[in-house]
N, C-alpha and C positions, 0 to 999 in steps of 0.2 A: 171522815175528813176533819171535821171540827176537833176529836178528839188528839188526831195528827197536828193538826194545829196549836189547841192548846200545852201538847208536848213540847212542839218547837220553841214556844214562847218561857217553857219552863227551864229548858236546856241553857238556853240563849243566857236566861238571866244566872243562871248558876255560874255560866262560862266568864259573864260581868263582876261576880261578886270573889271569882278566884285569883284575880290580879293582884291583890297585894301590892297594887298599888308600883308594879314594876316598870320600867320606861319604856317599852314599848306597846303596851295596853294591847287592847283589842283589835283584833284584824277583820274585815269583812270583806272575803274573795266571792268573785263569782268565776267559774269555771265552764267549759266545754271541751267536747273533744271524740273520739272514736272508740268502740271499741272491738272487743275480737271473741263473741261469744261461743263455748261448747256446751254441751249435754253431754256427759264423761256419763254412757250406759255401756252395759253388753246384751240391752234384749234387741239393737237393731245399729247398722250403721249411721254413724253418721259425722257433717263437719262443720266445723268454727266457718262465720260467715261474718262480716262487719256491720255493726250498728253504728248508733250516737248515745252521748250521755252528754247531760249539762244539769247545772243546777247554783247553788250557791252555800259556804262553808262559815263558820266564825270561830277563827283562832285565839285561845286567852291563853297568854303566858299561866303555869301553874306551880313548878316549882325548877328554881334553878334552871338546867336545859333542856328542861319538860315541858311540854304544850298539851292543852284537851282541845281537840277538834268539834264541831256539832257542823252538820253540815243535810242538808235535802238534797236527793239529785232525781233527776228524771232522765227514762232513756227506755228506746228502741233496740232490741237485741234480738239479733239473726242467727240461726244456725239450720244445716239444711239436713236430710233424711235420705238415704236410699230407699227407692224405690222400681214396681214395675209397674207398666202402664198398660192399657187392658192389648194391646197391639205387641205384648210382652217384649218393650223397649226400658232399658235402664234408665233413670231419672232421679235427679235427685231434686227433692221437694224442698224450697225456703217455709221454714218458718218463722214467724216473730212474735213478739210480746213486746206489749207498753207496760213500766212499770214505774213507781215511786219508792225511792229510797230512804232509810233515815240513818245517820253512822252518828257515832259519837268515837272519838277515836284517842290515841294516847302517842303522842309526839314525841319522838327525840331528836332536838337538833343539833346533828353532828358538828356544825359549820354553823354561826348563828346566820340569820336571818340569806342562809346560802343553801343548805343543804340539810336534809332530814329526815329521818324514817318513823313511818307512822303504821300502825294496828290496833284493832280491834273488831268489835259486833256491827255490823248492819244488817237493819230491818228492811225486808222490799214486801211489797203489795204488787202484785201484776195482777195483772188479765188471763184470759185461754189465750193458748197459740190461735195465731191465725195461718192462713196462708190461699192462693191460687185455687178459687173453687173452680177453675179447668184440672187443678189434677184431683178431684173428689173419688174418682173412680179406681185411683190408684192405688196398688196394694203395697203397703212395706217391706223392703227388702227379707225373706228368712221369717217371716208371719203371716196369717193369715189378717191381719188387719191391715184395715184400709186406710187413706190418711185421715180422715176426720174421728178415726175411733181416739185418736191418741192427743185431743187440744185439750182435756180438762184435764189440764196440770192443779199440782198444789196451788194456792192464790198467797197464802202470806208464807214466806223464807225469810232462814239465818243465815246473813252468808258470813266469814270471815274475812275480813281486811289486811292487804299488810300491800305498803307501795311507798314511794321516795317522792320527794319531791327537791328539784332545786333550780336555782337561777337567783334573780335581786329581789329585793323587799316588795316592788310593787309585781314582780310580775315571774311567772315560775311555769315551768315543766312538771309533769304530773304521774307521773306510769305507777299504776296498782295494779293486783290482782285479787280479788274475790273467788274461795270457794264455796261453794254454798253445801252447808251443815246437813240439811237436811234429805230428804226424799222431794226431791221436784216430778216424780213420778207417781206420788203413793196414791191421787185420787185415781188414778185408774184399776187397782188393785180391788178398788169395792165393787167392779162388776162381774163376774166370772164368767160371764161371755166374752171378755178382754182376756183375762188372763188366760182362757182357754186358745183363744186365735193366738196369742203370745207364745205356748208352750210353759207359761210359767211366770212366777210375777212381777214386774216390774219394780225398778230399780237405777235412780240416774240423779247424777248431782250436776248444779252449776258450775263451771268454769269462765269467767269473765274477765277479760286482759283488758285494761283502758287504758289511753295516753289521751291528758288533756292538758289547756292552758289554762293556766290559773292566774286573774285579776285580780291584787286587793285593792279595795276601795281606799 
């Protein structure tokens, strides 16, 4: 976390020193809002469930109708799992993950201080899935695995960014989407007792929809 820390403090000031001195300087938003998370696999079914995200961004004018974004967000993301129950009833299983975000992102504003479209890399750090240890017993749909065999996910993801935002200078509408780069699945792959109850090895990316309100200070 510290190291987290002293990143942000290094971003921040680069995002300070790239004004050039233009009129409307520096922005510091704080944001929150919902969002709409998937697991885009084919080793099991399953569907987008609703979270939270919030956190807070600092916009520095950089060139012309170009903005660098630096921003931290933290957030709660659902998505749930087919499943059977030992009473062999269909069930679908919530699960979630807390996680910490870091984006640095690359602005264009269409419409100044109105409308704009923004991408790039973000870093997330999460946890294991959790979820309902009344359904511990249950098995996932089309495997022999049970739901607890499948919570140690990968912990640090690349997701990509790209999302608009618009409304007035202090205060704005939000909607992005994140995919995420990498294997959110591949820590299960190192047991071949998993991959065996699987059929075969796993393989699933993030899919993350958010619509949030954004405050600048």
């Amino acid at each position: 976390m510290k190291r987290i820390f002293l990143f942000s403090l290094m971003i921040i000031s680069i995002a300070v020193q790239a004004q050039h001195g233009y009129r409307d300087g520096n922005r510091i938003g704080i944001s929150g809002g919902i969002t709409q998370t998937s697991l885009i696999t084919s080793n099991f079914s399953t569907k987008p469930e609703i979270g939270w995200i919030g956190g807070f961004s600092v916009r520095g004018n950089y060139y012309n109708n170009f903005s660098m974004i630096f921003g931290m967000q933290f957030s709660e993301s659902n998505f749930s799992v087919g499943t059977t129950t030992l009473s062999a009833q269909n069930k679908e299983v919530n699960y979630k993950f807390l996680a910490a975000q870091i984006r640095l992102l690359l602005s264009y504003n269409i419409v100044e201080d109105h409308f704009s479209f923004e991408l790039g890399p973000v870093l997330q750090v999460n946890d294991k899935l959790k979820f309902n240890s009344n359904d511990k017993e249950n098995r996932i749909a089309g495997t022999a695995l049970l739901t607890n065999d499948i919570i140690d996910v990968t912990k640090i993801n690349g997701n990509f960014y790209a999302g608009i935002s618009a409304g007035s200078k202090r205060v704005k509408a939000v909607v992005s989407y994140q995919y995420g780069l990498n294997n959110f699945l591949n820590n299960l792959n190192k047991s071949e007792e998993f991959k065996l109850k699987n059929n075969g090895d796993f393989k699933g990316h993030l899919g993350i929809l958010s619509g949030q309100l954004l405050l600048n200070l």
